[in-house]
Each structure stands twice: as structure tokens, then as C-alpha cells.
Residue, then its C-alpha position, 0 to 999 in steps of 0.5 A: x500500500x501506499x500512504x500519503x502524509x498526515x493520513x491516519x489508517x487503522x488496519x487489522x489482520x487475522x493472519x501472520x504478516x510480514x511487512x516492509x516500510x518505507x518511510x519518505x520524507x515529504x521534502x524529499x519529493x521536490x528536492x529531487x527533482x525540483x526543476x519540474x515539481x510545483x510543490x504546492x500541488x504535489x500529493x500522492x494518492x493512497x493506493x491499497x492493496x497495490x502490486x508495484x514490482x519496481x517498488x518491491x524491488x527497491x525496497x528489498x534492495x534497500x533491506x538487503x543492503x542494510x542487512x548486509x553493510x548497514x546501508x553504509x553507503x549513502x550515496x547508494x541508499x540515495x540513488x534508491x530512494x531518488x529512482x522511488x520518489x520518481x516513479x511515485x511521482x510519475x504514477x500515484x500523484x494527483x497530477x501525474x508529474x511529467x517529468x523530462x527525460x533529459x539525455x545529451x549528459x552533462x557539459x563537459x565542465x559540469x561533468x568535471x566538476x563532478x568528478x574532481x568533487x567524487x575523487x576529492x571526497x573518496x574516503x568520505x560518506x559522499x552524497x548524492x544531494x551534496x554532488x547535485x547541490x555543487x553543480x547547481x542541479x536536481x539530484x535525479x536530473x545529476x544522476x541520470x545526465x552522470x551516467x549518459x556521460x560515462x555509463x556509471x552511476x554516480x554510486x557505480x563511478x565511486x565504487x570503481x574510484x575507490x577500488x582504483x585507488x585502493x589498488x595503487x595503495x596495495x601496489x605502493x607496498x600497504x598490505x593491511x587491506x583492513x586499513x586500505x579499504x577504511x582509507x579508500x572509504x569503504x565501511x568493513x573490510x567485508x565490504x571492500x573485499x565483495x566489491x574488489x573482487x567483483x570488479x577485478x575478478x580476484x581477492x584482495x589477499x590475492x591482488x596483493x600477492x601479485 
């Protein structure tokens, strides 16, 4: 189901239940794609008993995710919830949001500029909103322009930096991969050691013996 703010339910259920809940926060509507959102007429429409795959399928993205790293990485979390706020946006407002697909990418410069502030901040909780927020844009229109221009996601794009970047640390002699990966910004070694092998198809430990 979906439920708008400030609508108060009383629901009942004579069964065992499992229930997962999201929890948006209203503001969170027109920051993300402000350019395009009037935000004194935007209101979601309750839905009940509703079947939405593209919503099931972010949240238990998001709830694996949080069970697996404790969402720490916000930028991720953020690009989940930026594609949710969208599609709720597009399909149960009451002026259904027509939102442009923009495409091109972004200018060069902008396209720089994000990069530089992403290589700037590697080690740190990177934001989706900071990133948009520095180069003057919406977080969704950011995202989407982001990854027309280099086929990443701003999230994928990280990942791949900080994987680099923990490379050139291990090659340089730095062998404590526990310390490698809290410097490159990643929450557990756990964590560096999924995505190092996934995108260079060999462990941490084995890199490191090369």
C-alpha cells in the first residue's frame, strides 16, 4: 500500500504478516527533482492493496543492503530512494508529474566538476544531494545526465574510484587491506573485499600477492 502524509489508517489482520516500510520524507519529493515539481500541488494518492514490482524491488534492495553493510553507503541508499520518489511521482500523484527525460549528459565542465568533487571526497560518506547541490542541479536530473556521460552511476563511478585507488595503495607496498579499504572509504573490510573482487575478478589477499 501506499500512504500519503498526515493520513491516519487503522488496519487489522487475522493472519501472520510480514511487512516492509518505507518511510519518505515529504521534502524529499521536490528536492529531487525540483526543476519540474510545483510543490504546492504535489500529493500522492493512497493506493491499497497495490502490486508495484519496481517498488518491491527497491525496497528489498534497500533491506538487503542494510542487512548486509548497514546501508553504509549513502550515496547508494540515495540513488534508491531518488529512482522511488520518481516513479511515485510519475504514477500515484494527483497530477501525474511529467517529468523530462533529459539525455545529451552533462557539459563537459559540469561533468568535471563532478568528478574532481567524487575523487576529492573518496574516503568520505559522499552524497548524492551534496554532488547535485555543487553543480547547481536536481539530484535525479545529476544522476541520470552522470551516467549518459560515462555509463556509471554516480554510486557505480565511486565504487570503481575507490577500488582504483585502493589498488595503487596495495601496489605502493600497504598490505593491511583492513586499513586500505577504511582509507579508500569503504565501511568493513567485508565490504571492500565483495566489491574488489567483483570488479577485478580476484581477492584482495590475492591482488596483493601479485
Amino acid at each position: 500500500m501506499i500512504s500519503p502524509p498526515y493520513l491516519h489508517r487503522k488496519l487489522s489482520w487475522d493472519i501472520d504478516a510480514k511487512f516492509l516500510l518505507l518511510r519518505l520524507e515529504p521534502k524529499l519529493f521536490t528536492s529531487t527533482v525540483d526543476e519540474s515539481v510545483d510543490a504546492d500541488v504535489v500529493q500522492i494518492v493512497p493506493q491499497l492493496k497495490i502490486r508495484d514490482p519496481l517498488i518491491q524491488q527497491i525496497a528489498l534492495t534497500l533491506k538487503t543492503e542494510l542487512e548486509t553493510d548497514g546501508l553504509s553507503d549513502r550515496l547508494y541508499a540515495e540513488s534508491m530512494v531518488n529512482a522511488l520518489a520518481v516513479h511515485l511521482l510519475r504514477r500515484y500523484s494527483t497530477t501525474k508529474q511529467k517529468i523530462p527525460a533529459y539525455s545529451g549528459g552533462l557539459p563537459n565542465h559540469k561533468l568535471q566538476q563532478a568528478i574532481d568533487y567524487i575523487q576529492a571526497h573518496l574516503a568520505e560518506d559522499v552524497s548524492l544531494e551534496a554532488i547535485a547541490t555543487e553543480l547547481g542541479m536536481s539530484q535525479y536530473y545529476f544522476a541520470r545526465l552522470f551516467k549518459q556521460s560515462i555509463g556509471y552511476s554516480p554510486y557505480q563511478y565511486l565504487i570503481k574510484c575507490r577500488i582504483e585507488c585502493a589498488q595503487k595503495l596495495m601496489i605502493q607496498g600497504q598490505q593491511n587491506i583492513a586499513n586500505v579499504a577504511m582509507q579508500v572509504g569503504f565501511a568493513s573490510q567485508s565490504q571492500f573485499g565483495r566489491h574488489f573482487k567483483r570488479i577485478t575478478g580476484v581477492t584482495p589477499k590475492q591482488f596483493g600477492r601479485k
